[in-house]
N, C-alpha and C positions, 0 to 999 in steps of 0.2 A: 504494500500500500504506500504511495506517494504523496506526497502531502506538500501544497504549495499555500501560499500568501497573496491575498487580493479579494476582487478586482480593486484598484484604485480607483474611487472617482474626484478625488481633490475637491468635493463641494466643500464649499462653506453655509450650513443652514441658517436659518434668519433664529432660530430658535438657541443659535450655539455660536455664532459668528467668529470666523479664523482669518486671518490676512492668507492670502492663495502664496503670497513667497514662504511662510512658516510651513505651510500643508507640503509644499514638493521639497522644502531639505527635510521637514522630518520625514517625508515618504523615503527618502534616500538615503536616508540613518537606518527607517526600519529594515529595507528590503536588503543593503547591507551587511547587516545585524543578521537578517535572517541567513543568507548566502553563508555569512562565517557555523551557522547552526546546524545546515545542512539540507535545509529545505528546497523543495525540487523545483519548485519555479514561482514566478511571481507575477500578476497579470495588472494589466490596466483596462479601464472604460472608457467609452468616448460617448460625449452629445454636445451639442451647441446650441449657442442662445441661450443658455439657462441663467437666470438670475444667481443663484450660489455657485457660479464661476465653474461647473462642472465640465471635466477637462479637455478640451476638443482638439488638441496635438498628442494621438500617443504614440506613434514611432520618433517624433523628436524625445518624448521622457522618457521611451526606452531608449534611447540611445544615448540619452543620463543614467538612467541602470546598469547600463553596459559598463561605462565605465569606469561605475564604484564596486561594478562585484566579479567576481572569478568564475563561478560554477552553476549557480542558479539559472534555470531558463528563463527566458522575457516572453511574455504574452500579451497580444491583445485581444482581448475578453469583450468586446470586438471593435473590431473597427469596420466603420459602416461603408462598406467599399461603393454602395451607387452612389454617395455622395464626393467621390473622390477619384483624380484623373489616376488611372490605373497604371502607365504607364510611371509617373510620379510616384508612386505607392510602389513599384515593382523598382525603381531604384533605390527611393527611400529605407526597403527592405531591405537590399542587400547590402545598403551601408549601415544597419544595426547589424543586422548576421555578420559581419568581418568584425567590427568593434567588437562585437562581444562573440567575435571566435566560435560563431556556430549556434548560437541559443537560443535564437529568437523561434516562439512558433504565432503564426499571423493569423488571427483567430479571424474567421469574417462573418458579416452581418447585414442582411438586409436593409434595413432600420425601418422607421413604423411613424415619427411624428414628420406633420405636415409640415409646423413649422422650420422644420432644416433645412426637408428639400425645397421648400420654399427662396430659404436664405441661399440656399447655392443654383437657385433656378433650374431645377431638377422638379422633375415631377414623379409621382409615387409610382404610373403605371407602368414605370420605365424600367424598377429597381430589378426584376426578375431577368431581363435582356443585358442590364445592363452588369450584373453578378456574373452570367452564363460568360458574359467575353472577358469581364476581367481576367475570370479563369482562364479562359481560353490564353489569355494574355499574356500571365503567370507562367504559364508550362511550357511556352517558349519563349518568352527572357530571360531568365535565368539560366538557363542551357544555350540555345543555339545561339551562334554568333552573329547573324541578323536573321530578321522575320519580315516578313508581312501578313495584315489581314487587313480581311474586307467584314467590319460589321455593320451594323446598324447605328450605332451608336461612336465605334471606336475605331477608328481605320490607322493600323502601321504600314507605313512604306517601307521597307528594307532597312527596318533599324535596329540596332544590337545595343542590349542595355549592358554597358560596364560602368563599375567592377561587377563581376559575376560574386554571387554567393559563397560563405565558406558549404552553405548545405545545400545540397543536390537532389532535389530543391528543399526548399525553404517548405518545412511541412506544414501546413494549411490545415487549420479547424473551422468547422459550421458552428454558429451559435443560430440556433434555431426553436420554434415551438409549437410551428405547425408542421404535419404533414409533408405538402408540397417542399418544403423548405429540409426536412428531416430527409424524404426520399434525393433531394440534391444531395446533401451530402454523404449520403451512402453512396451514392452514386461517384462520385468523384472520390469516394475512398478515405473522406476524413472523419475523425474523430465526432462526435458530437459534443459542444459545448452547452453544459446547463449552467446558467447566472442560479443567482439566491434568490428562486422564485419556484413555488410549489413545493406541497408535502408530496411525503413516500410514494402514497399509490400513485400519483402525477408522473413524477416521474420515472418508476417504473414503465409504468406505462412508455412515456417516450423513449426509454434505451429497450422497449422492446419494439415498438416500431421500427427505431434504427437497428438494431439487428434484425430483422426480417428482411427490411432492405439490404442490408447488406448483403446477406443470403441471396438474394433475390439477384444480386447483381455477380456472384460468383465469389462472394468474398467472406473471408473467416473472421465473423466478432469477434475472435478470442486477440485476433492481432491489432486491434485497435483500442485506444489509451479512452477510460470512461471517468471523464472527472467531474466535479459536483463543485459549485461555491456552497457556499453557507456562512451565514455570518456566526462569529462565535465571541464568546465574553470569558475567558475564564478567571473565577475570583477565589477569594476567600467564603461568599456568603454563598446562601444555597439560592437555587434556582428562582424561587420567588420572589426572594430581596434583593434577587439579581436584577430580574425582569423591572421592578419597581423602580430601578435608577436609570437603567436605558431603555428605558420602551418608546420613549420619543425619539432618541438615535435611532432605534432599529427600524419604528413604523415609518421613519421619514422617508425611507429609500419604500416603503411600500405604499406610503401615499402616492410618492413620486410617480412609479411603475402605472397605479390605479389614475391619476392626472390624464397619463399617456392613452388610456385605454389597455395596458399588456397585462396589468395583474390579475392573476386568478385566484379563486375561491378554493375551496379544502375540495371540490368537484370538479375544478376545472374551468368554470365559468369564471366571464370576463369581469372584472368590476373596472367605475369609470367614476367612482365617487370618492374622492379623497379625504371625505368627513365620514366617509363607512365607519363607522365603530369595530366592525367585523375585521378590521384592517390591523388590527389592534393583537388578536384571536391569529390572526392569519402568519402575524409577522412573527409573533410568538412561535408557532409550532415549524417555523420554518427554520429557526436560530438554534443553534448550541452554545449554551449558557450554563452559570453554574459555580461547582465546586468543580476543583477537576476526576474527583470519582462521579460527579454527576455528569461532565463530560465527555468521560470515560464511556458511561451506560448509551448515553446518547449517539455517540457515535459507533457507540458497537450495534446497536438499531440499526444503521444505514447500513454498517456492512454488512448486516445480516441479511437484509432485505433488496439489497441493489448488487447492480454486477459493478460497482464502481471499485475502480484501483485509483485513484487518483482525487484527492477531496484538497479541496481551495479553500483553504480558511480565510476570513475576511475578517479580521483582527480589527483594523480600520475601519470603519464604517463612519459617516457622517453625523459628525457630534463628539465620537470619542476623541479624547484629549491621546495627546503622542507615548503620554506616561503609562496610561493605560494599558493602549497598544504593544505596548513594549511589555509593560507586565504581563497583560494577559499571553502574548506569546513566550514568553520565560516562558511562564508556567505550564505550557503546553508542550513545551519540549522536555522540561523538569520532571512534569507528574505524570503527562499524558501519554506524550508519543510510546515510553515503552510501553504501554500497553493495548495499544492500538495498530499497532505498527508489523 
């Protein structure tokens, strides 16, 4: 079992307000910190236009990752490729993968609010055409030494992206939640990526979609990396009195979600109400919190019941102070990882 740190979103909430220069050094101490502990990778988020400054460059802050840590992988947890020239993206990529000697894995994403594509003059019916060629894009800049294509959207004329990658290629994750979006990336052979959103049976449910598909397309689930965010707190107090001091950190990121329209209920269903009470209940059962033998039970739950090797702790979340952060991942390494691990 693997176990990395994130997603990053750098917000600062109106309910907790941080200056955005303190959020990205202390994100650079923690993920640092984490790298010298052993942890396997560390991811970032992206969206734009948000009022708490939530972070819309992450291959430039991974490629400030890159250069404080040694061993840790870099992710983006995604990045929302129809808003972005893909070409730009397929350089920008391989100059994090050299800095960081190989680590970067480039997590991608559809994305869902009006107002970005809006902001980059992008329209939403575009996003699915315009994913299919980035990839397309992808799988030969990185390798061949010039290309061309003819899209829809993106036309190369005989151009060769250098530097080429330290990795052959740069392995590519789906962060997806429907369907359509899940059988793509079985299809193209990535990982599936779950954010900190949905209990158990939810997502089981989607990593058995995604292995079907994958099946479906010729290919063995067992060689693909199944990894889970989850936000986590670990304390001294028990899980109650836990819950009692960050419930407004943790429900922020699920009001935000439910704002959006993407957050779902303990069934699956959408909510779009960010005064929901239920958001409250929701965001609770989705967290790992605690003592760390109550962290412990908690997590031994998921691996019980998911095919997951790979769990994303989200130490940081929007609100927690850097002290925190840092404690609660001590003590994750201290009390938990042996037994979890």
């Amino acid at each position: 079992m693997k176990f990395g740190i994130g997603y990053y979103s750098l917000q600062s909430p109106p309910h907790s307000p941080r200056a955005h220069k303190d959020l990205y050094a202390e994100m650079l101490t923690e993920i640092e910190t984490a790298d010298q502990m052993g942890f396997d990778s560390a991811w970032l988020t992206e969206h734009h236009f948000l009022e708490d400054g939530y972070c819309p460059s992450i291959l430039l802050t991974a490629a400030a990752i890159a250069a404080r840590t040694k061993q840790i992988r870099i992710g983006t947890g995604v990045l929302l490729i129809p808003l972005h020239d893909p070409i730009r993206v397929a350089e920008d990529a391989a100059v994090v993968d050299l800095i960081s000697n190989g680590r970067l894995i480039l997590g991608l994403g559809l994305g869902y609010r009006s107002e970005e594509f809006d902001g980059f003059g992008r329209e939403l019916k575009e996003r699915k055409g315009r994913i299919e060629e980035s990839l397309e894009i992808f799988s030969k800049a990185w390798t061949d030494d010039a290309f061309s294509m003819e899209g829809k959207y993106y036309k190369v004329n005989n151009h060769s992206i250098t530097p080429k990658p330290v990795q052959q290629p740069i392995p590519i994750w789906i962060g997806a939640f429907t369907e359509p979006a899940i059988k793509r990336a079985a299809r193209i052979g990535a990982p599936l990526y779950v954010p900190a959103i949905g209990v158990i049976p939810i997502i089981k449910y989607l990593f058995d979609m995604h292995s079907n598909f994958l099946k479906e397309f010729g290919k063995n689930p067992d060689d693909f990396e199944k990894p889970l965010v989850r936000e986590m707190y670990i304390s001294d107090k028990n899980a109650d009195d836990t819950w009692e001091d960050i419930k407004e950190h943790v429900t922020y990121t699920a009001k935000g979600y439910a704002s959006w329209g993407s957050m779902v209920d303990t069934e699956g269903n959408l909510l779009s109400d960010p005064t929901d009470p239920i958001l409250y209940d929701i965001a609770r059962k989705q967290s790992i919190m605690g003592t760390p033998e109550e962290c412990i039970e908690q997590i031994k739950e998921y691996q019980d019941n998911l095919p997951i090797d790979n769990m994303i702790c989200r130490f940081k979340f929007p609100g927690i102070s850097h002290e925190e952060a840092m404690r609660s991942m001590k003590l994750f390494v201290e009390k938990v990882l042996p037994n979890v691990s």
